[in-house]
N, C-alpha and C positions, 0 to 999 in steps of 0.2 A: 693637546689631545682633543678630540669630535668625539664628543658626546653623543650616542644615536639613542633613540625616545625609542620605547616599545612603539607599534604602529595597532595603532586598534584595528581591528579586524571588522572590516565590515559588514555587516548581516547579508547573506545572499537568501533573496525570499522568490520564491513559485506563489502564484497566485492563480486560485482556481475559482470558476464561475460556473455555475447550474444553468443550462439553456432549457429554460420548461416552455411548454405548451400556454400559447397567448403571448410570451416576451417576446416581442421583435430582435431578428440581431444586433439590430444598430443601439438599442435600448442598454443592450447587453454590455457589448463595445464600448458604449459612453462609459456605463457602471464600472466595467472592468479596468478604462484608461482613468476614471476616478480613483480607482484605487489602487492602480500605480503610483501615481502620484502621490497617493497618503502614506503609500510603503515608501517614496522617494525620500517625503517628509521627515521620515522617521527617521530616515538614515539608512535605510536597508536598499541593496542593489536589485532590481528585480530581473532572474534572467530566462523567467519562460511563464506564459499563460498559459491554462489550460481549462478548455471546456468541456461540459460532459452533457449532453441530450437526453435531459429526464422527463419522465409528467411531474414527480414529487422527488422531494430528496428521500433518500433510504432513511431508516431507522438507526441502521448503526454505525454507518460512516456518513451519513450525508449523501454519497457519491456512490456509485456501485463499489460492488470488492473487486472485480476486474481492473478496473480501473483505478482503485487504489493501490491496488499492488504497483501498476503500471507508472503510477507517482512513483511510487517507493523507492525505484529503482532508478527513475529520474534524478529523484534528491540525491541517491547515490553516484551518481556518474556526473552531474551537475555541483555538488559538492553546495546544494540548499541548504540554509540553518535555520529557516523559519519557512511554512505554509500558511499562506495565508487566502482566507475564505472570503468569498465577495457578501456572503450573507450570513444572518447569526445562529452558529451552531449550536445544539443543546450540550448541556453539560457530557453527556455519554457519548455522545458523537465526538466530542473533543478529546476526551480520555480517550476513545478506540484510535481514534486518529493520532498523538502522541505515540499511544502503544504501538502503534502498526511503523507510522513513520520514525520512529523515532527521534523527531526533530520538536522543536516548536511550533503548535499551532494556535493561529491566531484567527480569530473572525473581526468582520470591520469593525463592528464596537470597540473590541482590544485595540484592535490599532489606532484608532481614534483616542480613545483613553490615554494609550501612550502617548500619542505626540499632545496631546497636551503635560501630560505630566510631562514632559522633560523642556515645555517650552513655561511650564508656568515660574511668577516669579515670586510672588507676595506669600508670605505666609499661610495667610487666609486661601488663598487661590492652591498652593502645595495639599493643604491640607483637606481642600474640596474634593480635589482629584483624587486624592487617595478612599478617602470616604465612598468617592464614585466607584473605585477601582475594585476597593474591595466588599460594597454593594455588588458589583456583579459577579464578580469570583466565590459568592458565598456559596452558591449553588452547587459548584464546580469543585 
C-alpha cells in the first residue's frame, strides 16, 4: 500500500508597494523585487504586485479604500492567503486591513521576523526571535 503525506499548502501572498512623491520607480522596483524574495524565503508563492501613487499613506488602510477594495477582490479570484506591505504598517491599519481582507497581513518587519524565526536554530536564538516577535506584536 502508498502512503500519501498531506501536502502543505503553500502560502499564496500579494505584495503591495506605496509609490510616493521623491521615490524614484526603480528605487521602488529594487524594494518591491526585495521583498519578493523575503516572501520566497519564507516559503510563500508570490502571485501579483501592486502599486498605488500616494503623497502619504492613508490613516486607515495605508492605501486608499478604492483601492483596497480593489485588492479585495484580487485575493478573491487569486485565491491570496497572505498581503504582504513593502513598509511598516501601524497597528490600526493592520487590523482595518485583516478586517477588510480578510486574509493575513503582513509588513516587511513580520516578514523578516518570520523567516528568521523558522530558520533559527539554538535555543538562545528561538527564544531571541520570539522576544523580538512579540516585542512588536505588543502594540498590535
Amino acid at each position: 500500500m502508498i502512503e500519501t503525506r498531506p501536502q502543505k499548502t503553500q502560502e499564496r501572498a500579494l505584495l503591495i508597494g506605496l509609490e510616493r512623491q521623491g521615490v524614484s520607480k526603480w528605487d521602488l522596483h529594487d524594494s518591491l523585487e526585495e521583498l519578493r524574495e523575503l516572501a520566497n524565503s519564507a516559503g510563500a508563492e508570490v502571485v501579483d504586485t501592486v502599486t498605488q501613487k500616494l503623497q502619504k499613506p492613508t490613516a486607515p488602510y495605508y492605501i486608499g479604500r478604492g483601492k483596497a477594495e480593489s485588492i479585495k477582490e484580487s485575493c478573491q479570484d487569486q485565491r491570496v492567503t497572505s498581503v504582504i506591505f513593502n513598509d511598516e504598517l501601524s497597528p490600526a491599519q493592520g487590523r482595518n486591513l485583516e478586517n477588510l481582507f480578510a486574509r493575513k497581513v503582513l509588513d516587511r518587519t513580520q516578514l523578516i521576523l518570520d523567516i528568521f524565526a523558522q530558520r533559527a536554530r539554538s535555543r538562545e536564538g528561538r527564544l531571541q526571535i520570539e522576544l523580538a516577535q512579540l516585542q512588536y506584536l505588543l502594540p498590535r
